[in-house]
DRENLOMAR-808607 format. One record per residue (C-alpha): residue in three letters; x negated, y negated, z negated. Coordinates in nm, 2 decimals. Each point is the difference from the previous one (the first is absolute). Layout:
residu px py pz
ALA X Y Z
...
END
This chain:
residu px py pz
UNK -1.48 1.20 -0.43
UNK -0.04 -0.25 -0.30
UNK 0.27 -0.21 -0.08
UNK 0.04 -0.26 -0.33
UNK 0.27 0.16 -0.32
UNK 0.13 -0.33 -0.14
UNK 0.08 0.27 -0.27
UNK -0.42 0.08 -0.05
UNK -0.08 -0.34 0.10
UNK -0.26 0.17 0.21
UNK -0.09 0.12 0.35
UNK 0.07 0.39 -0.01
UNK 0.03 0.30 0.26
UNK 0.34 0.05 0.11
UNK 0.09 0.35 -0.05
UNK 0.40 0.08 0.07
UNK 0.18 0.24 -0.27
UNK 0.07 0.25 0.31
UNK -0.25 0.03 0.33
UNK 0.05 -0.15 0.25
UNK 0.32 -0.19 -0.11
UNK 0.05 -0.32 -0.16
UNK 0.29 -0.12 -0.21
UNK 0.05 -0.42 0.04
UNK 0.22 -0.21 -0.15
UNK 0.03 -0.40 0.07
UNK 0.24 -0.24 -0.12
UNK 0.19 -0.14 0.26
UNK 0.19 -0.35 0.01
UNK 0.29 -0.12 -0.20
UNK 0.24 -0.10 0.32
UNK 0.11 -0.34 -0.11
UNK -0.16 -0.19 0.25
UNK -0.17 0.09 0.34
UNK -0.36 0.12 -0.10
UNK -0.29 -0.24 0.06
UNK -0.38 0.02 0.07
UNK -0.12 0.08 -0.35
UNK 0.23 0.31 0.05
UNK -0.16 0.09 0.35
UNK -0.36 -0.03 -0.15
UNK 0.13 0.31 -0.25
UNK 0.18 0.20 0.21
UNK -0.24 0.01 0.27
UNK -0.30 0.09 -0.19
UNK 0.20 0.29 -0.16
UNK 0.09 0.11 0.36
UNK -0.31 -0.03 0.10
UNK -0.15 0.20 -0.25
UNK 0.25 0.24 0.05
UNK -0.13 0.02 0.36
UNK -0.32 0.00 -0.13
UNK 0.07 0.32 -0.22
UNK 0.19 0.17 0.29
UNK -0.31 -0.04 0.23
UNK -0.18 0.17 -0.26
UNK 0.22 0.28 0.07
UNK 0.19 -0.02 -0.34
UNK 0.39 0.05 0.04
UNK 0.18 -0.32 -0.21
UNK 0.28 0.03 -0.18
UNK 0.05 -0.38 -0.04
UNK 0.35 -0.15 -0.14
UNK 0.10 -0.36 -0.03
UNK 0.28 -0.16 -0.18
UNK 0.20 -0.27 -0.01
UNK 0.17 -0.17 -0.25
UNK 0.39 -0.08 0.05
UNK 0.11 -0.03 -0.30
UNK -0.20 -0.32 -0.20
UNK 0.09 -0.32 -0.15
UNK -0.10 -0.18 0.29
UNK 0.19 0.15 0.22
UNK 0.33 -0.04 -0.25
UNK -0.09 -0.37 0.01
UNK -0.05 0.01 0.37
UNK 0.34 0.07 0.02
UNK 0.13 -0.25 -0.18
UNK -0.21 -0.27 0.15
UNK 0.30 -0.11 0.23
UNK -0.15 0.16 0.31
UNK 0.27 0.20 0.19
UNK -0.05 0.32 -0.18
UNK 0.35 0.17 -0.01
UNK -0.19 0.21 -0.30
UNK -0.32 0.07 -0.19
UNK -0.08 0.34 0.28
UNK 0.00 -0.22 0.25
UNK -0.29 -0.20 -0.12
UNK -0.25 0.31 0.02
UNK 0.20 0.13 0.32
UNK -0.07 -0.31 0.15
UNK -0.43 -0.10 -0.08
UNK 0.00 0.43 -0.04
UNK 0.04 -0.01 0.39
UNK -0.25 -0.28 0.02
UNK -0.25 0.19 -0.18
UNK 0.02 0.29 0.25
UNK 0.01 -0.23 0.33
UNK -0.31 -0.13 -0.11
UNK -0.20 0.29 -0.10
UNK 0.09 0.18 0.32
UNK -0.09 -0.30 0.14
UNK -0.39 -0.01 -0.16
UNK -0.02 0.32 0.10
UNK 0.02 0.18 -0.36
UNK 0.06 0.35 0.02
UNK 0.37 0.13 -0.20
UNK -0.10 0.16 -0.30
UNK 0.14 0.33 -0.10
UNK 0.30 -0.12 -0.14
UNK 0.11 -0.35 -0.12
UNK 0.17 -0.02 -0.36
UNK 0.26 -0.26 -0.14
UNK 0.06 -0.04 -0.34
UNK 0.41 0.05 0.10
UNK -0.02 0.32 0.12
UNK -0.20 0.17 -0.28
UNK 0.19 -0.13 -0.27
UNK 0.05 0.36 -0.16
UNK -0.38 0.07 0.00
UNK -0.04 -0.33 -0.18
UNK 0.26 0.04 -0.27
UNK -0.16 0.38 -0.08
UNK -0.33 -0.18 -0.06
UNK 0.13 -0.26 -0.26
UNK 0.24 0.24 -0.14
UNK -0.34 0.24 -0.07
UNK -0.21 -0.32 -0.13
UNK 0.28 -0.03 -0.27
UNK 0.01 0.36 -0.07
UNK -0.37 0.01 -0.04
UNK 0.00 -0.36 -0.22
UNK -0.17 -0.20 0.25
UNK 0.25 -0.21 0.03
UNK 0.27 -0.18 -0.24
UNK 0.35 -0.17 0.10
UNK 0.00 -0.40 -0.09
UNK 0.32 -0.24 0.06
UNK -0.02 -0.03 0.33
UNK -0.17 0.30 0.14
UNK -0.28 0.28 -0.04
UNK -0.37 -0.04 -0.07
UNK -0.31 0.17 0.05
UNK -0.17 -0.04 -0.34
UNK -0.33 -0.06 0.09
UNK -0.15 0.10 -0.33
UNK 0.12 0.37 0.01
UNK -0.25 0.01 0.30
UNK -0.36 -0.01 -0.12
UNK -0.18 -0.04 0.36
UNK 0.25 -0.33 0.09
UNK -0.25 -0.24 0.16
UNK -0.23 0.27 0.15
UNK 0.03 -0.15 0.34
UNK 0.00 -0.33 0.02
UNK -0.17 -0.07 -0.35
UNK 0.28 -0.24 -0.07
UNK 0.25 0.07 -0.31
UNK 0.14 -0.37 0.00
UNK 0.36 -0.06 0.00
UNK 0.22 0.12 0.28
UNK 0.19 -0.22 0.26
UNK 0.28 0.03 -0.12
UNK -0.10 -0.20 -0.31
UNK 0.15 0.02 -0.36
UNK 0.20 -0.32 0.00
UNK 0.21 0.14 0.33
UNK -0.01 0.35 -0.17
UNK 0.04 -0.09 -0.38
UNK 0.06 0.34 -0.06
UNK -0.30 0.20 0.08
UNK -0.19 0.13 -0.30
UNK -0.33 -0.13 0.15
UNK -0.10 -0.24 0.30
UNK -0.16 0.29 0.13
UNK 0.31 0.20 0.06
UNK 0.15 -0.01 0.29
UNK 0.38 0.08 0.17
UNK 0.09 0.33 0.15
UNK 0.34 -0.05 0.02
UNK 0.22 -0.30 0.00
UNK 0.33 0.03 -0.16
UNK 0.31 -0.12 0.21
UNK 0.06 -0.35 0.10
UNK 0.36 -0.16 0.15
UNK -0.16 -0.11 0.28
UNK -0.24 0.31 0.10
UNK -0.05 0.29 0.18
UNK 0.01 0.32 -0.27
UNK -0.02 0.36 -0.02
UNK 0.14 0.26 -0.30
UNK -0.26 0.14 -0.18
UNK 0.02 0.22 -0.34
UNK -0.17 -0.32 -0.16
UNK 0.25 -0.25 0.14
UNK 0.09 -0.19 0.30
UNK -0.30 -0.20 0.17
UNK -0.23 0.00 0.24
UNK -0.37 0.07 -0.01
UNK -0.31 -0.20 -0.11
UNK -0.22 -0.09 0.28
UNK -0.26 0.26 -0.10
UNK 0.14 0.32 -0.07
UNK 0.12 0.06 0.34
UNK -0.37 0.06 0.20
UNK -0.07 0.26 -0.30
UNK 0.29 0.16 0.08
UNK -0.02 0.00 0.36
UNK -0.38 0.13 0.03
UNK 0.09 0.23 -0.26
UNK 0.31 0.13 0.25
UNK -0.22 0.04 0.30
UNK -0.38 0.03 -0.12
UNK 0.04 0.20 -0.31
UNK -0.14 -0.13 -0.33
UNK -0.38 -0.04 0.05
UNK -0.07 -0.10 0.38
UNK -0.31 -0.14 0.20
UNK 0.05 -0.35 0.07
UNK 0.24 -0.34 -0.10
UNK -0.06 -0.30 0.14
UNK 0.14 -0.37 0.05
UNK -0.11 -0.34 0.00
UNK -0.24 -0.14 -0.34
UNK 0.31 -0.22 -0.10
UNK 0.15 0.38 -0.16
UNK -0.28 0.11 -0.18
UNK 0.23 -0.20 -0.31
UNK 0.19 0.06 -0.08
UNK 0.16 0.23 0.25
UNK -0.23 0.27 0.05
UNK -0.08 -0.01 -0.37
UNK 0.29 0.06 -0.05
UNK 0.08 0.29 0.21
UNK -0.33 0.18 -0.12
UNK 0.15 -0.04 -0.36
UNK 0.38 0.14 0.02
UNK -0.13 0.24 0.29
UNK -0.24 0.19 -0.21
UNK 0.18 -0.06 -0.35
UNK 0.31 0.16 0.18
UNK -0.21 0.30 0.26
UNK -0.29 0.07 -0.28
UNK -0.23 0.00 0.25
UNK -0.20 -0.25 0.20
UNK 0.17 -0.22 0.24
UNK -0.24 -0.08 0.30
UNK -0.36 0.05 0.03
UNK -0.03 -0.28 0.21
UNK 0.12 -0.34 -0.04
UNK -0.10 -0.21 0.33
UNK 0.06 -0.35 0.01
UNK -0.03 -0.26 0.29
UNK -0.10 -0.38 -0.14
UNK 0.16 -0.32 0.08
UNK 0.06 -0.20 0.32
UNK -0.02 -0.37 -0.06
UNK 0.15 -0.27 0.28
UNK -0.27 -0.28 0.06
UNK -0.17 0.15 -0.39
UNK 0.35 -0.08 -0.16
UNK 0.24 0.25 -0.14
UNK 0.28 0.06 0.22
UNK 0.32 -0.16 -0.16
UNK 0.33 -0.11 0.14
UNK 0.01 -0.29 -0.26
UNK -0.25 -0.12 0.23
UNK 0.10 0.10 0.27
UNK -0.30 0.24 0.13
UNK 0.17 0.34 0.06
UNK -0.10 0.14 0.36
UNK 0.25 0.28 0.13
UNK -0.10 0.26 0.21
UNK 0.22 -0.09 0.26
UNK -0.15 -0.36 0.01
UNK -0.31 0.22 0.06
UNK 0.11 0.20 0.25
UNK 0.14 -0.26 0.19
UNK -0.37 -0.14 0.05
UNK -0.21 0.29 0.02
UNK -0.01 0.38 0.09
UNK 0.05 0.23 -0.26
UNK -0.34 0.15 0.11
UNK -0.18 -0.35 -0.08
UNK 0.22 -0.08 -0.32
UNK -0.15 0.39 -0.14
UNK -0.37 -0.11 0.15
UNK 0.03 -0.33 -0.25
UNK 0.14 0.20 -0.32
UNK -0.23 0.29 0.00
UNK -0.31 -0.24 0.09
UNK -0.06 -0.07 -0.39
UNK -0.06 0.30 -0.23
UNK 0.31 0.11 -0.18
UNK -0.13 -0.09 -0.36
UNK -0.12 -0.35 0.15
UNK 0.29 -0.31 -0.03
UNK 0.04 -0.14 0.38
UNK 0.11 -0.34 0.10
UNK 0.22 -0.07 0.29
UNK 0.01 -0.28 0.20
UNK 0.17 0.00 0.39
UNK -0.42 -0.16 0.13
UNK -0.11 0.36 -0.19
UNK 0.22 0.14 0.20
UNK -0.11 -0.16 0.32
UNK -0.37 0.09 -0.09
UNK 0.09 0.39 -0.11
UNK 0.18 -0.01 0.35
UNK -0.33 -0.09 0.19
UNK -0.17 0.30 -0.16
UNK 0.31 0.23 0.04
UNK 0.00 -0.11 0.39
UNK -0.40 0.14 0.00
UNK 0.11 0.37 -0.10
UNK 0.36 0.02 0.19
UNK -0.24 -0.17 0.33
UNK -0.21 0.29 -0.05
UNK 0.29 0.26 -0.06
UNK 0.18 -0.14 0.36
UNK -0.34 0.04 0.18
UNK -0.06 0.34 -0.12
UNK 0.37 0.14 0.11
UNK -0.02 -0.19 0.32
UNK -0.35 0.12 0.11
UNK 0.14 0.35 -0.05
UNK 0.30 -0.06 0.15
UNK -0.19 -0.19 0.34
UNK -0.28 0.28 -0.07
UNK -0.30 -0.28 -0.01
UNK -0.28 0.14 -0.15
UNK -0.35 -0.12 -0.05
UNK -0.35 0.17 -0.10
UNK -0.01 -0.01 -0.36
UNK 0.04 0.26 -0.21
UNK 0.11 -0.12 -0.32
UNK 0.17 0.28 -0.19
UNK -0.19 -0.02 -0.33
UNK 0.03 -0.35 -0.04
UNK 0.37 0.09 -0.03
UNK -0.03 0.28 -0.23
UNK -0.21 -0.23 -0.24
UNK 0.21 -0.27 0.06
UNK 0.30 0.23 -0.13
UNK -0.25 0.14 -0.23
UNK -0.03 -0.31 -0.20
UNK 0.35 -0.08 0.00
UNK 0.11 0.30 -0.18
UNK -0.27 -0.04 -0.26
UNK 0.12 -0.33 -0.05
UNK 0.33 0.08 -0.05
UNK -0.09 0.31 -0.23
UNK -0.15 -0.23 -0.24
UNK 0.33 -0.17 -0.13
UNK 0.10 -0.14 0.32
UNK -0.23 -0.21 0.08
UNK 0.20 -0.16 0.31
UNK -0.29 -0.30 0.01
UNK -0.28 0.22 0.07
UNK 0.27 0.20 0.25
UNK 0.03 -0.27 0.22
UNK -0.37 -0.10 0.05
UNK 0.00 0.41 0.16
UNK 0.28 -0.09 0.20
UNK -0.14 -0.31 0.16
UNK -0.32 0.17 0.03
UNK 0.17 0.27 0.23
UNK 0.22 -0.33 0.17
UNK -0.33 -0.12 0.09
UNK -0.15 0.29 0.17
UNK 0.30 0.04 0.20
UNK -0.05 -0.37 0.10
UNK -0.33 0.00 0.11
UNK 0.11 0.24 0.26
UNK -0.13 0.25 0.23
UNK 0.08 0.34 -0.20
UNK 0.10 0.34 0.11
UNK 0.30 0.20 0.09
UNK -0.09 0.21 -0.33
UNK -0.08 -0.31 -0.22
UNK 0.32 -0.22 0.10
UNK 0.18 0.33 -0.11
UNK -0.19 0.02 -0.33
UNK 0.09 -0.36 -0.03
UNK 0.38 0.07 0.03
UNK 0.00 0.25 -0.21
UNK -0.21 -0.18 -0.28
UNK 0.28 -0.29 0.08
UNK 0.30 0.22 0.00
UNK -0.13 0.09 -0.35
UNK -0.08 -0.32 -0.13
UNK 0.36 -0.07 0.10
UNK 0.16 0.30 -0.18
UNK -0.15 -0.15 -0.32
UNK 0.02 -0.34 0.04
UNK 0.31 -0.04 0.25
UNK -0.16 -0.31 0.18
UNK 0.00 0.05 0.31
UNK 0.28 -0.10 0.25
UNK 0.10 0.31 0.25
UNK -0.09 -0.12 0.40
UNK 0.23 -0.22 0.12
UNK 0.00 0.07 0.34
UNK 0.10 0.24 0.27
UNK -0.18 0.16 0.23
UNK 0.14 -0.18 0.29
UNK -0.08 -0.36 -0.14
UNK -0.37 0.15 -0.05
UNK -0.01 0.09 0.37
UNK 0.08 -0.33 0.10
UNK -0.19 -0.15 -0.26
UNK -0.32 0.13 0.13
UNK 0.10 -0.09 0.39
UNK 0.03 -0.38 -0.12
UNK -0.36 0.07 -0.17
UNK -0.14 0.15 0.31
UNK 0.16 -0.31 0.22
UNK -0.15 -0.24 -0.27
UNK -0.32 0.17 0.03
UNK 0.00 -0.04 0.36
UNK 0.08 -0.36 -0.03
UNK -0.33 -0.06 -0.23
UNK -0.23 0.17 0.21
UNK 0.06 -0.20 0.33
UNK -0.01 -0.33 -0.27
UNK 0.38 -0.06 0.04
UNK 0.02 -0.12 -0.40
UNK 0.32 -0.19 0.00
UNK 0.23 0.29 0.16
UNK -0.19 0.28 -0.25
UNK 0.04 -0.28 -0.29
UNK 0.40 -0.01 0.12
UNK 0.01 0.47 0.01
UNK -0.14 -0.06 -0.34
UNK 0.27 -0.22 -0.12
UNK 0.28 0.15 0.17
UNK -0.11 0.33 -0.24
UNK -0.03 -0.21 -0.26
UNK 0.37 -0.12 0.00
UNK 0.08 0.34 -0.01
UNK -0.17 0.12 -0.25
UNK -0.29 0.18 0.15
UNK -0.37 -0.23 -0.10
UNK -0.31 0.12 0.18
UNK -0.35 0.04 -0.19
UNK -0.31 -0.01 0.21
UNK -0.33 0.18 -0.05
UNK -0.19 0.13 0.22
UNK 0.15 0.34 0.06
UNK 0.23 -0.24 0.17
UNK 0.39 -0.10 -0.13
UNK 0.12 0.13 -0.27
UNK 0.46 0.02 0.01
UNK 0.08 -0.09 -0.37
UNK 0.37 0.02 -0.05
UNK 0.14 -0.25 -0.30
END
């Protein structure tokens, strides 16, 4: 498969450091507020092409972490919300994070990491930048001199001051520099360290953890565009200065996600949360919409996009119902349609082999959708069509599992064959009134003319 380096800046082969394995590392969340859609849009494209690498038989090794220990989180605290302390705050929107990702359906990783509970791992790397004279202690904390590295830009192409800027760090040698450690404040969470009391700088604790559980050169790290800088700069820079080797081989980055083509922003009052999401739509349908744009592609939201994604979603999850049910009722037609399938599938995977190309995915999906609509296929094509479908939800995780037993099928089918009954002796009003008794529970009927089709919803 082919997938885009930000590090090249080109489309290469992806080739993993040991066959058959892959070693992933994303950057989770900092937990000071319940995650929002911009959030999902990341984390389910990297579990989805963590599916995607699993279905190509690849074992994945993928870790995520999350940050509990920031200065948003201290000032969280402090905000006057009842937060007994500052652990409470990523305790609290920590547990949010995980509701909602089991909730869209994103596979755990390996292992999640937090910033807290590898504090020693953290302090060995700044204590070894020091040593090696990569890094310098100022009045308020230590620094990654930016200058002893000659590759520092090499990522993003940027070398332009850091966030933390020199007028809140007068300090720093160079606006390039940025903080490793912060040195103790009265009113703050700290740590001992040979170097002093503090606590860590925001980036020195995902080159730390991916060094803990990856090694020091893995396959793939990944997170949304917004950390190519200086975050992942970052991290390639005191990773490599402090390991002497490469860092990752891949950088993967998902773009933006705009709401109504504005940037999401609480100053105005914009930010969407997942569980506003979820409260609205199936997980299945919310994962249909974020995946729909390619992952290198900005994507607008608006709640009518979502209504329009859901008519297209309905299309494939109409055809995934009719296959199982067919099965299940054993209704088979004439048609033998197997290699449609298999091409369908086919073209799928290639699209997806060519740096996840989810657009020209979907137009194979719908293709197979609408063989399985024109009906009339075979016992051996319906079961080529589930297990193309079963597939495509491995990958994608879009579909919704059957929501129905096999009682309310049975009895389904009797109110179809009463309704049926009613049509042909031209009693319309009481098979209009079978067809909206199912309808009120659930059950809508499509006709063609193999006859009526039981459509659960």
């Amino acid at each position: 498969m082919k997938i885009y380096n930000t590090l090249t800046k080109n489309v290469e082969d992806f080739k993993p450091i040991r066959e058959g394995q892959v070693g992933m590392y994303v950057c989770g969340p900092t937990t000071y507020d319940h995650s929002h859609i911009g959030h999902a849009r990341t984390y389910i494209f990297f579990d989805f092409f963590r599916r995607y690498l699993e279905a190509r038989s690849l074992q994945v090794k993928l870790i995520v972490n999350l940050t509990d220990v920031d200065d948003k989180i201290i000032k969280k605290s402090k905000s006057g919300v009842d937060f007994a302390s500052w652990q409470m705050v990523p305790d609290r929107y920590g547990r949010s994070y995980f509701d909602s990702m089991t909730a869209l359906r994103v596979k755990a990783p390996f292992t999640y990491t937090s910033v807290s509970a590898h504090m020693q791992e953290i302090i060995e790397m700044v204590q070894e930048l020091i040593e090696k004279g990569n890094a310098y202690e100022a009045k308020d904390g230590i620094y990654f001199d930016t200058n002893s590295f000659r590759d520092y830009g090499k990522l993003s192409g940027r070398v332009d001051e850091q966030a933390e800027s020199q007028k809140d760090h007068e300090h720093k040698r160079s606006e390039k520099d940025f903080a490793l450690w912060k040195f103790r404040k009265s009113d703050e969470p700290f740590w001992g360290a040979p170097f002093g009391e503090g606590r860590p700088g925001w980036h020195i604790e995902c080159s730390a953890m991916a060094r803990k559980y990856l090694g020091k050169t893995f396959d793939i790290h990944g997170g949304g565009m917004d950390l190519i800088f200086p975050h992942h700069e970052n991290e390639v820079t005191q990773s490599e200065a402090a390991n002497d080797a490469p860092f990752a081989n891949y950088w993967v980055h998902s773009a933006f996600l705009t709401i109504d083509k504005n940037k999401m922003s609480k100053s105005i009052g914009n930010i969407v949360p997942i569980k506003d999401m979820l409260s609205k739509y199936p997980a299945e349908l919310i994962r249909y919409y974020l995946l729909s744009s390619h992952y290198r592609t900005a994507l607008d939201f608006t709640w009518e996009k979502m209504d329009k994604a859901r008519e297209q979603w309905s299309k494939v999850v109409r055809a995934w119902y009719d296959v199982i049910q067919k099965l299940e009722n054993q209704t088979f037609g004439r048609e033998d349609a197997v290699h449609l399938f298999e091409e369908t599938e086919k073209e799928m995977l290639e699209a997806l082999d060519n740096d996840l190309q989810t657009p020209k995915a979907y137009v194979a999906i719908h293709k197979a959708a609408g063989y399985i609509a024109r009906g009339g296929l075979d016992k051996s094509s319906l079961e080529a069509a589930k297990k193309y479908f079963q597939k495509i939800d491995d990958i994608f995780a879009i579909l919704p599992k059957p929501n129905w037993t096999e009682r309310e099928q049975v009895l389904a089918q009797m109110l179809v064959e009463l309704r049926t009954y009613f049509r042909r002796n031209n009693e319309f009003k009481i098979s209009d009134e079978v067809r909206e008794h199912l309808r009120k529970s659930n059950v809508e009927l499509d006709d063609d003319k193999d006859g009526s089709k039981i459509r659960f919803v």
